[in-house]
C-alpha positions in Angstrom: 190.2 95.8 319.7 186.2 96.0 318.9 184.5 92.4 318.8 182.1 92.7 315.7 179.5 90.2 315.0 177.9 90.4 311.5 174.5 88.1 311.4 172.9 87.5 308.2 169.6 85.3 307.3 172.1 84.5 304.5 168.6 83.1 302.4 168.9 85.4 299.1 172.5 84.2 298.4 171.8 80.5 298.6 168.7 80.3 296.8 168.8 82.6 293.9 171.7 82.4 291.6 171.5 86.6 290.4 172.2 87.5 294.1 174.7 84.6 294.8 176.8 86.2 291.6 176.8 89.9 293.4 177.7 88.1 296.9 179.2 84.6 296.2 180.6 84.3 299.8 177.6 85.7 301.9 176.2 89.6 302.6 177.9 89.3 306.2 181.2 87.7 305.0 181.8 90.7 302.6 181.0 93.4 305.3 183.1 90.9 307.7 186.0 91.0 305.3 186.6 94.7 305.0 185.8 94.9 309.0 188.6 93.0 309.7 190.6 95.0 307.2 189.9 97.6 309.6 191.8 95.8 312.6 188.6 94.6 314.3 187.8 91.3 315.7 185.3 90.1 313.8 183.2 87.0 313.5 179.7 86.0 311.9 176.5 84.2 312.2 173.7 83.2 310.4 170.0 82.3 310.7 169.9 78.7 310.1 172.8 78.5 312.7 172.0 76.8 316.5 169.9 79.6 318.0 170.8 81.5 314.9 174.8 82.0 315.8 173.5 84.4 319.1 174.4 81.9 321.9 174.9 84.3 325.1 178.4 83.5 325.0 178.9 85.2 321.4 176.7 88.4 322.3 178.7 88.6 325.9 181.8 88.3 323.5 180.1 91.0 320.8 180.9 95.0 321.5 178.7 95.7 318.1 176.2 93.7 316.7 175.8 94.3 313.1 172.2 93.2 311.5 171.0 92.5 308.0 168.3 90.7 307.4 164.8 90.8 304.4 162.9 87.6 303.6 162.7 85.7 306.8 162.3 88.2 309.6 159.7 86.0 311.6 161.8 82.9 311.6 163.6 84.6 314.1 163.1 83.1 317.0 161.4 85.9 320.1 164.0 83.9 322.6 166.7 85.6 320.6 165.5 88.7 320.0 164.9 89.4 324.1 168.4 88.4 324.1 169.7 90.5 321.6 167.4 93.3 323.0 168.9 92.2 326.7 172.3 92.8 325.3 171.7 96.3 324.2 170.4 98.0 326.6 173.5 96.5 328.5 175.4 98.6 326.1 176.3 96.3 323.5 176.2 98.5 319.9 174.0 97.3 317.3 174.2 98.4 313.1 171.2 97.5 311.6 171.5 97.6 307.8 169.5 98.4 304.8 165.9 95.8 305.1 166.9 95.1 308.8 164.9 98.5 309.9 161.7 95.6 309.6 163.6 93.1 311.5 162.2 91.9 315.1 164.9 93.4 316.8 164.8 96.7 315.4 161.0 97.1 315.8 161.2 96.5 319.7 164.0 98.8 320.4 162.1 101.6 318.1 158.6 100.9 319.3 157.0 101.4 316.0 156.1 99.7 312.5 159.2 100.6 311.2 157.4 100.6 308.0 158.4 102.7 304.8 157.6 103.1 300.8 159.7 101.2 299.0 160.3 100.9 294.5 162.8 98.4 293.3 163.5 99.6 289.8 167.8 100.4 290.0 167.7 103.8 290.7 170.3 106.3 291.5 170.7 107.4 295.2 172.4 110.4 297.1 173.4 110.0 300.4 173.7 113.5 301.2 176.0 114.1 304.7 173.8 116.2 306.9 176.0 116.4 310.1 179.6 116.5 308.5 181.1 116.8 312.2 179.7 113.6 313.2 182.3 110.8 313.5 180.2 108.3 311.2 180.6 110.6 308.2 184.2 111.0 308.6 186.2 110.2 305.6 182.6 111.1 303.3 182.5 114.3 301.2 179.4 116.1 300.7 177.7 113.3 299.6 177.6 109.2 298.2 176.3 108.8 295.2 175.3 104.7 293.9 174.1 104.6 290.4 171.7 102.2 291.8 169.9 100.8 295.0 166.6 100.4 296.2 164.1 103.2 296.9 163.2 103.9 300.2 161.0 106.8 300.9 159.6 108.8 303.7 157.3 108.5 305.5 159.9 106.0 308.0 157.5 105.2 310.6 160.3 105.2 313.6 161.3 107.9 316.4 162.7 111.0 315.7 165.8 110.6 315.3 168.6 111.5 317.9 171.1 112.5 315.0 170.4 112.7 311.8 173.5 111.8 309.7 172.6 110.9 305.8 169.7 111.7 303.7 169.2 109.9 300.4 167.3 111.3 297.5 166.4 109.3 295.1 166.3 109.5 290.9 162.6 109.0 291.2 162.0 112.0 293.3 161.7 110.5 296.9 164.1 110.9 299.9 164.5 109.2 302.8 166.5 109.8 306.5 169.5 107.1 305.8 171.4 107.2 308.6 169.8 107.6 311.7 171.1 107.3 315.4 169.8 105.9 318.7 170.3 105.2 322.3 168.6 102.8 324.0 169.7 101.7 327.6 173.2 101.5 327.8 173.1 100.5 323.7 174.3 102.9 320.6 172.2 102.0 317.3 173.3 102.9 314.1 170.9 102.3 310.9 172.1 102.7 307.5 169.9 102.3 304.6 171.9 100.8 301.3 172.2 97.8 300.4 169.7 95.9 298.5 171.2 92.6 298.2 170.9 92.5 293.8 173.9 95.6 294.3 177.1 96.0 294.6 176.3 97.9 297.5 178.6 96.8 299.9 181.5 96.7 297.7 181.5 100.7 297.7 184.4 102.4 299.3 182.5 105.0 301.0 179.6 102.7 302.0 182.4 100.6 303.6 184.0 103.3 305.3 180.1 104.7 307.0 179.7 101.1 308.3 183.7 101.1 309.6 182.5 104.2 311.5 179.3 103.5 312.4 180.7 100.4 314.4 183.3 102.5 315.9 180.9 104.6 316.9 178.6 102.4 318.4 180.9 100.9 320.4 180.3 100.3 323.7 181.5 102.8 326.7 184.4 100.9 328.9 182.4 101.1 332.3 180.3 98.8 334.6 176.9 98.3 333.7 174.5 100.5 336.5 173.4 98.6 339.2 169.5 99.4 339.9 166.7 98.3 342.6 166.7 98.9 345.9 169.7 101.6 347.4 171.4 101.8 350.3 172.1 104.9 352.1 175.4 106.8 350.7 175.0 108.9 354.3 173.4 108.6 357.1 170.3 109.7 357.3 168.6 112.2 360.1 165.3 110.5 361.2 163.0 112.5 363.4 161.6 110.3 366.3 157.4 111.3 366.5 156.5 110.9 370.1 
């Protein structure tokens, strides 16, 4: 059975009453909920937790690591995201979600600003699948539609992608690469644009389903983690003698 952990700066829901109504219970309680509908092991953490909920012992117990964070990305303390970052390149998966591609995590295993053009105004988005064979998009037709969601638009200042699994366009005219695919280390990373926290956006079947598989997928591979440094010899070695 996967181990999920979902952390959340859980800040929006506690301090304004419009986003508290759309997620009474938490952002990472609601994707927790229909995780464990799924048959996965799943627990959560917060920011405002002891070392923000990341103790090693949760991240050695955490196959996937699933992210969302917006408003308080620099409280995060740099001891836990060199954890975190430790942890993935061990293999451990990692799903960061919608405003998490500006979190400190993300930015250090991506190398780059992250950065992005953004409009908040409610607009429609299409997800449109562009690797249908790709076992994250299983389960999605053609494409997701959300009658709204937050703009994000290109250019998304991060590596090219490995895979390239959603595109959104947007009522406004811009698109965006919404589902994107890493490896770093041993580590899968999955991110996944929806969900502005003022939407229903994790409440969507299909978005549900796209995050179910994105953990799956990002699961870790059952095998010991490489040993590096200095190697002994596998054979002997022939060694001239130079008089």
């Amino acid at each position: 059975m996967v181990k999920v952990t979902v952390w959340n700066e859980y800040r929006h829901e506690r301090n304004d009453s419009k986003i508290a109504a759309v997620y009474p219970e938490g952002i990472h309680n609601q994707i927790a909920g229909f995780l464990k509908e799924e048959g996965m092991d799943v627990a959560t953490a917060t920011l405002d937790e002891p070392e923000h909920g990341l103790t090693e012992e949760v991240l050695n117990n955490t196959d996937v690591l699933v992210w969302w964070g917006h408003i308080a990305h620099k409280e995060v303390s740099d001891e836990i995201v060199n954890r975190v970052h430790r942890r993935v390149l061990q293999g451990m998966g990692l799903v960061v979600l919608h405003s998490g591609h500006m979190s400190k995590i993300f930015m250090k295993l991506m190398g780059t600003s992250c950065d992005l053009k953004w409009r908040d105004v409610g607009e429609k988005e299409r997800l449109w699948v562009m690797n249908p064979s790709h076992p994250i998009a299983e389960g999605i037709g053609e494409y997701i539609e959300l009658d709204q969601e937050e703009m994000y638009g290109t250019h998304f200042d991060v590596p090219a992608p490995e895979e390239l699994i959603f595109v959104g366009w947007f009522e406004g005219g811009n698109v965006f690469p919404s589902g994107c695919t890493y490896r770093r280390g041993n580590g899968k990373i999955f991110y996944f644009q929806p969900g502005h926290e003022a939407y229903p956006t994790y409440y969507h079947p299909e978005i549900q389903r796209v995050i179910v598989n994105g953990v799956r997928w990002a699961e870790p591979t059952k095998r010991a983690y490489p040993v590096y440094g200095n190697s002994k010899e596998l054979e002997t070695i022939k060694r001239e003698v130079l008089l």
